[in-house]
C-alpha positions as CSV (number, residue, x, y, z in Angstrom):
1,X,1.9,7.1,-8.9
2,X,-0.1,9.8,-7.3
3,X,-0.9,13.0,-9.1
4,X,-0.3,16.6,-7.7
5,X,-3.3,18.4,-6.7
6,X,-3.7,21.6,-4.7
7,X,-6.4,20.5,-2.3
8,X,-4.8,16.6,-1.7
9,X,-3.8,14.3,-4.1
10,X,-5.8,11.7,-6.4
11,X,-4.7,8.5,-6.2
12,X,-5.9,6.1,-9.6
13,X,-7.0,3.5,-8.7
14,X,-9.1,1.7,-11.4
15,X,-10.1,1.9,-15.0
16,X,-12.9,-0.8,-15.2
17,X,-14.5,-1.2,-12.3
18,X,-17.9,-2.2,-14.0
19,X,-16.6,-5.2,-16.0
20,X,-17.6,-8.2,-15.6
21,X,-15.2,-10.4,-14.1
22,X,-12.9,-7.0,-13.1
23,X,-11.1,-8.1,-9.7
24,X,-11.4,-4.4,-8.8
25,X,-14.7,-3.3,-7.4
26,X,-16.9,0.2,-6.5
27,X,-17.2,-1.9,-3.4
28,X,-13.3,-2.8,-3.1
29,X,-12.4,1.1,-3.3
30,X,-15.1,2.3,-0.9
31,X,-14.1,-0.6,1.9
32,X,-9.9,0.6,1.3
33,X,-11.2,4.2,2.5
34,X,-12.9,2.4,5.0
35,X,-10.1,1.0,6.3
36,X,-7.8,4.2,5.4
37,X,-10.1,6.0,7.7
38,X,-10.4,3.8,10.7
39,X,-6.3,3.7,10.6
40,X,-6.3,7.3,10.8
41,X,-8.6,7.6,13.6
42,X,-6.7,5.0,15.8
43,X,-3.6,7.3,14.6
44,X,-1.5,4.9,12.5
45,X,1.3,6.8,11.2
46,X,2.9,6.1,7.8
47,X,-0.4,5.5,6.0
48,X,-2.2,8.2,3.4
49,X,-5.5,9.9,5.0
50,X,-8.8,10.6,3.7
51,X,-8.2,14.3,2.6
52,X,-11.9,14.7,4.1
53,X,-15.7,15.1,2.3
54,X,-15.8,14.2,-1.2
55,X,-12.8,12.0,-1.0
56,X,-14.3,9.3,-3.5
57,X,-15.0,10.1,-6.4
58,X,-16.5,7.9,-9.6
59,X,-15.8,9.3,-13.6
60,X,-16.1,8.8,-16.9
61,X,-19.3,6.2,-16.2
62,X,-21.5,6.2,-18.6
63,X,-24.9,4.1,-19.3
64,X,-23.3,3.3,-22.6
65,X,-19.8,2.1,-21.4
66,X,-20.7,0.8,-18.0
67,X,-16.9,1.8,-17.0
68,X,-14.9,4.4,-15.5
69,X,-12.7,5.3,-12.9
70,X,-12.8,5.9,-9.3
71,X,-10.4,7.5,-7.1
72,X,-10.0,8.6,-3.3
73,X,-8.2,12.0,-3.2
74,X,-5.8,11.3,-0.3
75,X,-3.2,14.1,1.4
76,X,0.3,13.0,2.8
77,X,1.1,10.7,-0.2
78,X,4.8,12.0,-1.1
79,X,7.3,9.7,-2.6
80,X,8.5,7.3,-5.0
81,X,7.5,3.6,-4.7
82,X,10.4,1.3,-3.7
83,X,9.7,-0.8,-6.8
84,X,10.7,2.1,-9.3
85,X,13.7,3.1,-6.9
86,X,17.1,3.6,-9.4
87,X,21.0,4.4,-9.0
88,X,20.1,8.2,-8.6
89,X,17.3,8.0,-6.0
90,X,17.8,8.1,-2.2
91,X,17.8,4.6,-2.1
92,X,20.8,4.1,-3.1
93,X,22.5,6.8,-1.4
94,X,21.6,4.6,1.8
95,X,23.8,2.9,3.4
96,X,23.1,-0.6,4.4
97,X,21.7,-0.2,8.2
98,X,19.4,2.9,6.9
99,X,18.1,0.5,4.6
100,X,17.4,-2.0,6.7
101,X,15.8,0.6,9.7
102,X,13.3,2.0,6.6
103,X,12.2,-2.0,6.4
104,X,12.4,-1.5,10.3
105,X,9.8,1.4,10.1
106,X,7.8,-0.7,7.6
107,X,7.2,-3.4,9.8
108,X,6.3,-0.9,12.6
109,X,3.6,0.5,10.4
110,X,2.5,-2.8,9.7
111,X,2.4,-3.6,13.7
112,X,0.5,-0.5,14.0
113,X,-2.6,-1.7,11.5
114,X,-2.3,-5.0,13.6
115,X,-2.9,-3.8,16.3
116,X,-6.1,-2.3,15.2
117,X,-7.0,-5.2,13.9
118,X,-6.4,-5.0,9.8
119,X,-3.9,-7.1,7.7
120,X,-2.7,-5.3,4.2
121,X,-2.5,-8.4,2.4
122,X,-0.2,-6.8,-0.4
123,X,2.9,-5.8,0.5
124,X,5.6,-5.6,-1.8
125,X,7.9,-3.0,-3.5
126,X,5.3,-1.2,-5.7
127,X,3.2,-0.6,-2.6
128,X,5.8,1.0,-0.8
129,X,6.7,4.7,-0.9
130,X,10.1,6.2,0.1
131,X,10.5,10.1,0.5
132,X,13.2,12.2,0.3
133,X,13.7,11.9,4.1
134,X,13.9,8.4,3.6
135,X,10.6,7.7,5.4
136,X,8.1,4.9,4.6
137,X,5.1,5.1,3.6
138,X,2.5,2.1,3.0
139,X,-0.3,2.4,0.1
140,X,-2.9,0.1,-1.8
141,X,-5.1,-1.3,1.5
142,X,-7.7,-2.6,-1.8
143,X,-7.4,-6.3,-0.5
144,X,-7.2,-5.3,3.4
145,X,-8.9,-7.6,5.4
146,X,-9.9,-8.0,9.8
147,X,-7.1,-10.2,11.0
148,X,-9.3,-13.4,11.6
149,X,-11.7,-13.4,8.3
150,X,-11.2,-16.2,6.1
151,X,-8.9,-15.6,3.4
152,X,-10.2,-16.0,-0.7
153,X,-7.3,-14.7,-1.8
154,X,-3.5,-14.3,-2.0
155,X,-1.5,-11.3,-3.1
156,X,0.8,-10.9,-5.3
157,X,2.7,-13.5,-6.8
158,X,5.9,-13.8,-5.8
159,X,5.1,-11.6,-2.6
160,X,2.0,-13.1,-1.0
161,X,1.3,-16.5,0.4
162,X,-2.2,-18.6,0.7
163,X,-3.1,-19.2,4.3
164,X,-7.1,-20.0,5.2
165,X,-7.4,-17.3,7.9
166,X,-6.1,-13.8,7.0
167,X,-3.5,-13.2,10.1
168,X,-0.5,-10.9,10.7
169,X,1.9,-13.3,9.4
170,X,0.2,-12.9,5.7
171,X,2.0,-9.3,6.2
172,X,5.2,-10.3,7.8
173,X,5.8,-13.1,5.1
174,X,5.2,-10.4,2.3
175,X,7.6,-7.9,4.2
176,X,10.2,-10.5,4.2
177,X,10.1,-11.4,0.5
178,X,10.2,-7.5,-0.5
179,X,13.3,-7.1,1.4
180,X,14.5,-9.8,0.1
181,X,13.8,-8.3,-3.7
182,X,15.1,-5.0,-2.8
183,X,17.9,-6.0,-0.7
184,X,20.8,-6.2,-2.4
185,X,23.4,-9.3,-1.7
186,X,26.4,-6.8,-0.8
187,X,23.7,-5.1,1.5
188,X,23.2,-7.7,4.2
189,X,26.6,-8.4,4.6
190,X,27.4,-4.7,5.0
191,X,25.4,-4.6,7.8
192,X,28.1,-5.6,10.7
């Protein structure tokens, strides 16, 4: 998760991203501010923002190791990730409709990047935040893509599904499947 930092906050996002074969890329990072950045400008709400110059930054490469890491320093990033949520955390302190409008709010995000034309491509619990107010927050645009490109790749297993063109419904599957993980049983049917 996110570290504290008085001018914005770091967000880690890779160790290696000089090894051969590494999935993660200098590239990868610097297209996900890309895309960070064009969200903010069209004004999507619920998504971190570029804290401004010098966002990106590269460490610990060396000619010697040919690794490091890189991180964008991001403001607005409070929250715990629905995948680490537990017994004490606001989650469960929800009741079953408020759970189901903060997947409501998630899918408006998600609407929101649509409409400008980008598809996440990863959503699941560990890439959603919850504050204390209860509001979403969606993180991790690394495999982004234009709604229309061809897709080379799926994302997380058990979350993501293969199609050959990268369309909205990539998001909305993924959306489904983490309320489905998340949701508890009792949940749904306490909803009437």
């Amino acid at each position: 998760l996110p570290a504290g930092n008085a001018d914005g906050e770091f967000y880690k996002t890779s160790f290696s991203l000089y090894e051969e074969g590494s999935t993660l890329s200098k590239q990868m990072i610097v297209d996900e501010a890309r895309v960070l950045i064009g969200l903010s400008e069209k004004g999507v709400q619920g998504v971190p923002a570029l804290a401004g110059p010098g966002s990106i930054r590269v460490t610990g490469k060396t000619p010697q190791t040919l690794s490091g890491e890189i991180q964008i320093k991001l403001i607005g990033l409070s929250g715990t990730s629905v995948q680490s949520i537990d017994r004490s955390s606001v989650w469960s302190e929800m009741a079953s409709p408020d759970k189901m409008r903060f997947f409501s709010r998630v899918a408006d995000i998600l609407h929101a990047s649509h409409e400008t034309g980008i598809v996440h491509r990863d959503i699941k619990p560990a890439n959603l935040l919850i504050n204390e107010k209860a509001e979403p927050m969606v993180i991790d645009f690394a495999l982004a893509l234009p709604a229309g490109s061809e897709n080379t790749q799926s994302g997380t297993p058990g979350f993501g599904r293969f199609d050959r063109e990268v369309t909205p419904a990539l998001d909305i599957f993924s959306l489904a499947r983490t309320v489905q993980a998340t949701v508890s049983y009792d949940d749904l049917f306490d909803l009437g």
